[in-house]
C-alpha positions, 0 to 999 in steps of 0.5 A: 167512843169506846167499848169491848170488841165486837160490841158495834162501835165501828159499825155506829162510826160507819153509821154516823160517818155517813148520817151527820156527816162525820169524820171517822178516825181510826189509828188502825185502819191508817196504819194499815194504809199507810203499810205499817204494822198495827203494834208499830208503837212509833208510827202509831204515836205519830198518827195519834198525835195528828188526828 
């Protein structure tokens, strides 16, 4: 999914998530879980490559 900022996509994910069920996958959110910084471009590499 894809779109502007702030025009609901997570908020639909969320939804979704709990409603079919379905897998949400966020680069952002596990990049904050796993303590690395949003704009750390090799960690973010490595996590898009496994999901």
């Amino acid at each position: 999914m894809c779109g502007l900022p702030g025009a609901g996509k997570t908020t639909l994910a969320m939804r979704l998530e709990r409603e079919i069920p379905a897998m949400r996958m966020c680069p952002d959110e596990r990049l904050a879980n796993e303590g690395f910084s949003r704009f750390d471009e090799e960690a973010r590499a490595r996590i898009e490559r496994r999901q």
